[in-house]
C-alpha positions in Angstrom: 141.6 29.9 -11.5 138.6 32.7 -10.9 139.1 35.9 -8.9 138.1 36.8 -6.1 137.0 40.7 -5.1 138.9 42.1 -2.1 136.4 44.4 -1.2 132.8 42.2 -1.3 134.3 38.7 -2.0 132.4 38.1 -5.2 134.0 35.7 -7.5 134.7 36.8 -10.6 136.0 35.4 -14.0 140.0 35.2 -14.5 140.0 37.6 -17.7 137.9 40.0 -15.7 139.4 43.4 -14.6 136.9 45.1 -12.4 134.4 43.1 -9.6 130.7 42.6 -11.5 129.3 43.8 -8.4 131.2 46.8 -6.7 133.5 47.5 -10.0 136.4 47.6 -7.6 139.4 46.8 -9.4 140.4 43.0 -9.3 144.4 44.2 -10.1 145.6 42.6 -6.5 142.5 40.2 -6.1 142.7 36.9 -4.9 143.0 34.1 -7.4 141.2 31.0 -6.1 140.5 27.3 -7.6 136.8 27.5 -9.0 136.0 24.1 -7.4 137.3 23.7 -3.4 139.3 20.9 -2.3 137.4 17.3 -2.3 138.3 16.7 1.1 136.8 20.0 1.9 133.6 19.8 0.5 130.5 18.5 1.8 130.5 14.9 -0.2 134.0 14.1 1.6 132.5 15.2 5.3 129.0 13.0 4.7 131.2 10.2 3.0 133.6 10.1 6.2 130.3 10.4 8.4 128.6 7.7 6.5 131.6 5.6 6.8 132.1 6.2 10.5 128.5 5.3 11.4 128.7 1.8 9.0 131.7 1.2 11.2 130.2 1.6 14.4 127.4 -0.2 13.3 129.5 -3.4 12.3 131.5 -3.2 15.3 128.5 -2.9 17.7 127.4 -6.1 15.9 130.5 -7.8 16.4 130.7 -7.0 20.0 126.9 -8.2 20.6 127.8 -11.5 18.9 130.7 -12.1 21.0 129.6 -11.0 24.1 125.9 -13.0 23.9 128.0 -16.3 24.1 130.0 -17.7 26.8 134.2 -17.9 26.3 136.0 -21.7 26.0 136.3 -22.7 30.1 140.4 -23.7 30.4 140.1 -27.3 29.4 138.0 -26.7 26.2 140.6 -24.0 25.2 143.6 -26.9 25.4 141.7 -28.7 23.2 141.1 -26.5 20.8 144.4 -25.0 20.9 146.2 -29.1 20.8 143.7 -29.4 17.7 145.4 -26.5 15.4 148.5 -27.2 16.6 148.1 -30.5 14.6 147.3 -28.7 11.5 150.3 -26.7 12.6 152.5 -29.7 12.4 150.4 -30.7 9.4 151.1 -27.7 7.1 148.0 -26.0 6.9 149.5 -22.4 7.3 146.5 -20.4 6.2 143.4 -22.3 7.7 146.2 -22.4 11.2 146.5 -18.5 10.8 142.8 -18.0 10.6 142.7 -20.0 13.6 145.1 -19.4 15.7 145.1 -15.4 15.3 142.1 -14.1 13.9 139.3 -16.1 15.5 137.3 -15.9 19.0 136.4 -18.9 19.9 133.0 -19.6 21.6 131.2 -22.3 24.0 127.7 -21.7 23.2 125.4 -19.9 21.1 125.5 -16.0 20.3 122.2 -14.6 19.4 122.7 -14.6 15.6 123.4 -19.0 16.0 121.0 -19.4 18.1 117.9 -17.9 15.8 118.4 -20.1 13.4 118.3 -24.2 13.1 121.3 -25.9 12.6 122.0 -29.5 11.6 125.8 -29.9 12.6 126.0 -30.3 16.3 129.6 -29.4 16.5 130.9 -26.3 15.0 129.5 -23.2 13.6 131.0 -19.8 11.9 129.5 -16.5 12.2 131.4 -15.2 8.9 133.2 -12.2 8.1 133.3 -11.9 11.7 135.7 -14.5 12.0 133.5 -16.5 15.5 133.7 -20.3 15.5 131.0 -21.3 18.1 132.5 -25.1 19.2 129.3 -27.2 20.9 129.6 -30.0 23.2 129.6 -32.5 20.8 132.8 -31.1 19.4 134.4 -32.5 22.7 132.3 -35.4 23.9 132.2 -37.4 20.5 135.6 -37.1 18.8 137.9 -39.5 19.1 141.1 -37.8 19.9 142.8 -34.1 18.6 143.2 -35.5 15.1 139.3 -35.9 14.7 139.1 -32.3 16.2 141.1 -31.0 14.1 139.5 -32.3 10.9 136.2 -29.9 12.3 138.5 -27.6 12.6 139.7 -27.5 8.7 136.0 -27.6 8.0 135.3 -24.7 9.8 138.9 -22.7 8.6 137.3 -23.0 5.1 134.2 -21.1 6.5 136.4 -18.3 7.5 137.6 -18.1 4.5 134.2 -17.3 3.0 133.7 -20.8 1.4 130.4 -22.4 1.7 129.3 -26.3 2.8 130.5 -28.3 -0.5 134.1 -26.6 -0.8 134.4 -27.3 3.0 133.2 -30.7 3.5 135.7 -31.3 0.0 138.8 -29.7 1.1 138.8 -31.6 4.5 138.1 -35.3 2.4 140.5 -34.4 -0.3 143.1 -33.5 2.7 142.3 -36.2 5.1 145.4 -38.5 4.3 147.4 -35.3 4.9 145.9 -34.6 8.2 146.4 -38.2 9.5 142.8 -38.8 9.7 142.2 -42.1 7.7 139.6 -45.0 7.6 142.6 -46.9 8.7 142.3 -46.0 12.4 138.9 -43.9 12.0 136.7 -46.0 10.0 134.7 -46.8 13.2 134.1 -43.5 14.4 130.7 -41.9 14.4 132.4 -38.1 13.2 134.0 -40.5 10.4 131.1 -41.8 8.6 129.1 -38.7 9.3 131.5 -37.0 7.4 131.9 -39.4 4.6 128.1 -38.9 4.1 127.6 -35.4 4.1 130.8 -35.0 1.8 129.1 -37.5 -0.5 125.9 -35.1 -0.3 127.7 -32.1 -0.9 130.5 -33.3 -3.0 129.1 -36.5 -5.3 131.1 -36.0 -8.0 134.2 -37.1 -5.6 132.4 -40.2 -5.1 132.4 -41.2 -8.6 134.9 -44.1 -9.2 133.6 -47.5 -9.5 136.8 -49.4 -8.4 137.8 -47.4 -5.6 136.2 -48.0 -1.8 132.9 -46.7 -1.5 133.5 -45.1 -5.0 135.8 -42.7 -3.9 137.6 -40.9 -6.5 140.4 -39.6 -3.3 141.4 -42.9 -2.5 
């Protein structure tokens, strides 16, 4: 603690007895902290400044990405929403909660998608911002909700933070669980594109010499 002079408010040390300055006495001074409070000072105000502006600035960024694409008309939006109810019914609880609660689904391209090329026609994710953009393609060339929901996954693991190879290998890994075999969608075209980019991404699944197509997951 210092002390503070009563009569010209110069701080003065504790084992002093009379002000520096005006040699007042410092009997009945006031004892103060020699550093102020942290949320006080003027590090704590700039910090909460700082903070406030990165805040604005990420949720102005947010907003322009949601609002420079068009919403799910009604009938895309049953889709969608008969699509993660499978993986409801499925058990995927945390790629379904990602989904179903924390993501805005959109039609078309925000600004951010549309600047730069993409080679999947169906899906994309703007992450951390939690934005799955779902393209025509997503509707016109999957089979049924099944194969819609196996994007889906793909795009849940994008959410998460997880990049192309841990994607396209949960989803093949998980298939069986999902109902979405070569049994009944060996034929279709999301099928095989899927089996090839997972085999890009993913080779060392595709390893096993005695196993169709050399896959290790079969």
């Amino acid at each position: 603690m210092n002390r503070k002079c009563l009569q010209c408010g110069l701080i003065n040390y504790l084992t002093a007895q009379n002000c520096s300055r005006c040699g007042s006495s410092l009997g009945e001074s006031e004892n103060i902290s020699p550093n102020p409070g942290f949320l006080k000072s003027a590090l704590a105000k700039r910090t909460a400044i700082c903070l406030a502006v990165l805040f604005t600035a990420l949720l102005g960024f947010y907003v322009s990405l949601v609002l420079s694409a068009d919403s799910l008309d009604r009938e895309q939006h049953k889709r969608v929403q008969a699509a993660i109810r499978i993986l409801e019914q499925r058990g995927f609880s945390n790629e379904v909660l990602l989904l179903k609660y924390l993501t805005v689904f959109r039609s078309n391209d925000n600004w951010l998608n549309a600047s730069v090329e993409k080679e999947n026609a169906y899906a994309a994710t703007n992450f951390p911002f939690e934005i799955v953009t779902v393209y025509p393609d997503f509707f016109t060339y999957t089979v049924d909700d099944t194969e819609r929901a196996a994007i889906l996954l793909h795009e849940a693991k994008h959410l998460e933070g997880k990049d192309e190879k841990d994607a396209y290998e949960f989803v093949w890994r998980n298939r069986k669980r999902l109902g979405w075999t070569s049994t009944d969608y060996n034929r279709s075209m999301i099928w095989r594109e899927t089996r090839k980019l997972t085999k890009e991404y993913a080779p060392a699944i595709f390893v096993c010499d005695l196993a169709e197509y050399g896959d290790c997951t079969e």
